[in-house]
N, C-alpha and C positions, 0 to 999 in steps of 0.2 A: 396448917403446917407451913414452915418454911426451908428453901436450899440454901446452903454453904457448899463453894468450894473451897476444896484446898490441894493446896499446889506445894509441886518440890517435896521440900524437909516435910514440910507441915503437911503432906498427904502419905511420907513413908514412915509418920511417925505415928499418924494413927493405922497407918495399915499393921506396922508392929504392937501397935499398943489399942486399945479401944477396940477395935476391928476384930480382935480375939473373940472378947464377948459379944457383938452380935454375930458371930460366925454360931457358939455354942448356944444360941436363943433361937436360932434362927435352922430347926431338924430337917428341913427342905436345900437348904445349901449342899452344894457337891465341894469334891477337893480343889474344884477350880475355881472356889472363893473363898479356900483357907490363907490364916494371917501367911505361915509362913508361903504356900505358892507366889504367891501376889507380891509378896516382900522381896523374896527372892528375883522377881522379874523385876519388881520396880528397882532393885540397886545393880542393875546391867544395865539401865538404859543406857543408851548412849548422849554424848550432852546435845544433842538435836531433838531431845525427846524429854518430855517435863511428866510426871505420875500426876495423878489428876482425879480427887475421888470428889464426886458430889456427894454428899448427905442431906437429908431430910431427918428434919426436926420437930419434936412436939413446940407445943405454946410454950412450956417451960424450960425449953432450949436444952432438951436432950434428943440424941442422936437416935432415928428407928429404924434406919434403913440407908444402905448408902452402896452405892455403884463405882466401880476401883476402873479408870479411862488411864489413858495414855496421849495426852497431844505430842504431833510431832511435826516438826518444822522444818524438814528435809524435803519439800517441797517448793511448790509457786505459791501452796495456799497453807494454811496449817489445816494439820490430819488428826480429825480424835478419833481413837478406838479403843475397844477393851482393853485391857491392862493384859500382858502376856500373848494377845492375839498374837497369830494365827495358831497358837499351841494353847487353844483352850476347845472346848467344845460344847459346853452349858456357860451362857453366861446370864446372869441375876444380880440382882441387888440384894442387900443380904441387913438379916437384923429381922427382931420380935415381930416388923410388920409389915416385912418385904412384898408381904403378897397385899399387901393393902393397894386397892384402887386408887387413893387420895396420895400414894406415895407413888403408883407409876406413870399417874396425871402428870406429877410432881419433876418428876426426872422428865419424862418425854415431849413436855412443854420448854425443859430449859433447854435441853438439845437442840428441839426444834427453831427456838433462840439462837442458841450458836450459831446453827446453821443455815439461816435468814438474815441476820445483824451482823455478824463478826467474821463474815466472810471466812467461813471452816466449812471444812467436810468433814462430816457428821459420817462415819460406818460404825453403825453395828452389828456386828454380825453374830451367828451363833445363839441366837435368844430363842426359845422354844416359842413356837407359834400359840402351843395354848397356856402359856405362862400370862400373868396380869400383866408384866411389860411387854408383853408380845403382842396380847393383846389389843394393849393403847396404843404400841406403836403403828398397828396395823390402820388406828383410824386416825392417827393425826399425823400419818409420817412426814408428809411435806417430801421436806428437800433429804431426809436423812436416809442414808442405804444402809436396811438391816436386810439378813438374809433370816429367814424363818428356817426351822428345821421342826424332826421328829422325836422327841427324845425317845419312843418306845422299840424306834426301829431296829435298834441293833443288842438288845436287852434280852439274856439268856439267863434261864431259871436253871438254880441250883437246886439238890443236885440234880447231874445231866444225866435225863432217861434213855440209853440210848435204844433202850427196847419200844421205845414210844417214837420215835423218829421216821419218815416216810421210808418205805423200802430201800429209794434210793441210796440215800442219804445213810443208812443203814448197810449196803453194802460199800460205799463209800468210805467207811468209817473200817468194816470190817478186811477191806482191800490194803488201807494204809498201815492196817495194823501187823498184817503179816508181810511187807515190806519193813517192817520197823523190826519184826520177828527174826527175816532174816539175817538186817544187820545186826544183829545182838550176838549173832549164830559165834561171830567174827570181830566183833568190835568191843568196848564197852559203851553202855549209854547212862548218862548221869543227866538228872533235872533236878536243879536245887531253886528253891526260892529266899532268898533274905528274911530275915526274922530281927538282925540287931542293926548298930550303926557301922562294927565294923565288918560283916558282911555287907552291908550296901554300900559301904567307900570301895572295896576289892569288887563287886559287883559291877558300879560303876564304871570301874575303868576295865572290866571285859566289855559292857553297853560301848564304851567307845571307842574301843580299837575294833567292834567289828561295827561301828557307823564307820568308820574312816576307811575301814577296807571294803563294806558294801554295802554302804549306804548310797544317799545319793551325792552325783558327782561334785556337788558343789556342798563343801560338808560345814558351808559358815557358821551352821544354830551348833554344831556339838561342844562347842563349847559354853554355850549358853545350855543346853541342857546339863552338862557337867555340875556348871556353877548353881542349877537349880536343886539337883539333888543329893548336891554336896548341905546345901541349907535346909532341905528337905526334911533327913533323918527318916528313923524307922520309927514304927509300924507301920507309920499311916502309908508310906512311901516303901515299893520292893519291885526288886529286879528277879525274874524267872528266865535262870539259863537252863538251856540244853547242850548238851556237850556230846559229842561223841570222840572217845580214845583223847579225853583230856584237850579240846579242840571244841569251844564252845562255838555252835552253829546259830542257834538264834537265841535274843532275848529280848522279855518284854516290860516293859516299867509299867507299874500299876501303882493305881494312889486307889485310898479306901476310908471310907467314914462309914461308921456303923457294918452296916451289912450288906452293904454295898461295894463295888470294886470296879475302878473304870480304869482300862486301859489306856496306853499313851502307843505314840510309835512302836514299831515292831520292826527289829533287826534281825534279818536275816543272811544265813551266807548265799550270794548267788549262786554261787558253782556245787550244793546243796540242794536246788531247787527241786530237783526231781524226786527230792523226797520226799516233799512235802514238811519242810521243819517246822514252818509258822504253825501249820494244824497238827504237826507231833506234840510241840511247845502245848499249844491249848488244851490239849486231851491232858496232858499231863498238870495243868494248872487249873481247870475247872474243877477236878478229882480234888487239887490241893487246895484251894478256895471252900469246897464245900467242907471240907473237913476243918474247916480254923472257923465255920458258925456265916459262910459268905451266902448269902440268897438270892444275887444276883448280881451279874455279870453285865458291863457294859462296854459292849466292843466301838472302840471311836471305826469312822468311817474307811481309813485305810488301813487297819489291821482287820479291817472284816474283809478289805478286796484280800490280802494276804492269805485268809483262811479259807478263799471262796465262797463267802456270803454266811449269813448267821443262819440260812435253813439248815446249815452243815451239823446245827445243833439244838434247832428251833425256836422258837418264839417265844417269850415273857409271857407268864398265862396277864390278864390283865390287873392284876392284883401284886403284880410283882413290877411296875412301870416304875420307868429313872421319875425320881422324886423331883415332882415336879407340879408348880403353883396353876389353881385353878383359874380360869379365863376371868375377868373382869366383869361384873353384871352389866 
């Protein structure tokens, strides 16, 4: 096997084009190695910042697997990182043989290159510990700073039993619901999810006037989330608001392949908080997940603090784990 990089035009052209089909060869990929996610961040960059995909190649110089980086030169040194970081959360190489060992030799040597010879910082971050790349990088990382993580830790199975739940958790569940009861007594409550493209453009721009009213104070990515799922489209991409008296409270952007469904940030209203909206929202979208054929839930790290942690809903039996490649022999 051998690597090519490609840089600029020439890496956002197969990220639009070729990149499609190892994304669809490749049943292990999350949405955060789809053509259009990756496309969409790679034409925001900013011009301090070059798209940057290595590929690996058979003898007969076709593409099996290839990993979508970002260099950026707003620094003392140049910075590679995933493509889209820090708004990704699984990151992989993708294609028929992503999970091959001879392809994460392949990548983790040539980093390890940059990051020895070309005077680069090398971050990867977000790579699943027991993935094949996770794996190799664990033994040859050198000079490169990936962070490992878990992908099972925050993975709820559909549908949600809540009769099977620890008592607590259980009265917890039962506690929010008759606060929810009451304001019904008095209010209206509406939970809609996106189904087309032009509910997710009007979606949208509820997602960002309540990032801008309570998000966080420095609101400089909503506009890049905008432009993301403006390129995005529906199915695979859907916003889940809750409203109350016409007055959406919280809402949460989910991307989904097959039967699976990963969350993204979770907006909430502050002045709301006592109601618990983020875990109203979730009861109301794991019920609507499971009904459109969804078997499993993957909450990212700060929508589970938002929900008070994933015991609120329990564990992924082990057969239900974020899809994801076996360790390297």
């Amino acid at each position: 096997m051998s690597l090519r990089e490609y840089r600029g035009p020439e890496a956002v052209d197969l990220l639009s084009g070729q990149w499609r089909q190892l994304y669809v060869q490749d049943r292990l990929a999350t949405p955060f190695q789809s053509s259009d996610w990756l496309t969409a961040w790679a034409r925001q960059l900013p011009a301090t910042a070059t798209p940057l995909v290595l590929a690996v190649t058979s003898p007969i110089g076709r593409i099996v697997a290839a990993l979508a980086l970002v260099q950026h030169e707003d620094g003392a040194r140049p910075r590679i990182a995933p493509l889209s970081s820090p708004h990704t959360w699984f990151v992989h190489p993708v294609g028929p043989r992503a999970d091959d060992p001879e392809v994460a030799h392949a990548l983790a040597f040539h980093l390890l290159l940059v990051a020895e010879h070309d005077q680069t910082d090398v971050e990867i971050a977000a790579v699943p510990a027991d993935s094949t790349l996770g794996h190799t990088l664990s033994l040859i990382a050198g000079d490169i700073s990936w962070t490992r993580t878990t992908p099972t830790s925050t993975a709820v199975q559909l549908p949600a039993r809540y009769d099977q739940l620890p008592p607590y958790s259980q009265r917890e569940h039962a506690r929010r619901r008759r606060t929810w009861t009451r304001l019904a007594a008095n209010h209206t409550i509406t939970y809609t999810r996106t189904r087309h493209s032009q509910d997710l453009a009007d979606a949208t721009a509820v997602w960002a006037d309540l990032q801008h009213r309570h998000g966080p104070q420095d609101n400089a990515g909503t506009t890049d989330w905008v432009a993301v799922l403006e390129h995005q489209g529906a199915p695979q991409t859907s916003i889940a608001t809750l409203s109350v008296d016409s007055t959406a409270i919280a809402a949460q952007l989910c991307l989904t392949r097959g039967p699976h469904c990963y969350t993204l940030p979770l907006t909430a209203d502050r002045a709301r908080r006592h109601l618990a909206p983020g875990h109203a929202l979730l009861r109301h979208l794991v019920d609507d997940l499971a009904a459109d054929g969804i078997h499993t839930l993957h909450l990212d790290p700060t929508t589970t603090r938002h929900y008070a942690g994933r015991g609120q809903y329990g564990a992924a039996r082990p057969d239900a784990r974020t899809p994801a490649r076996s360790a390297a022999a």
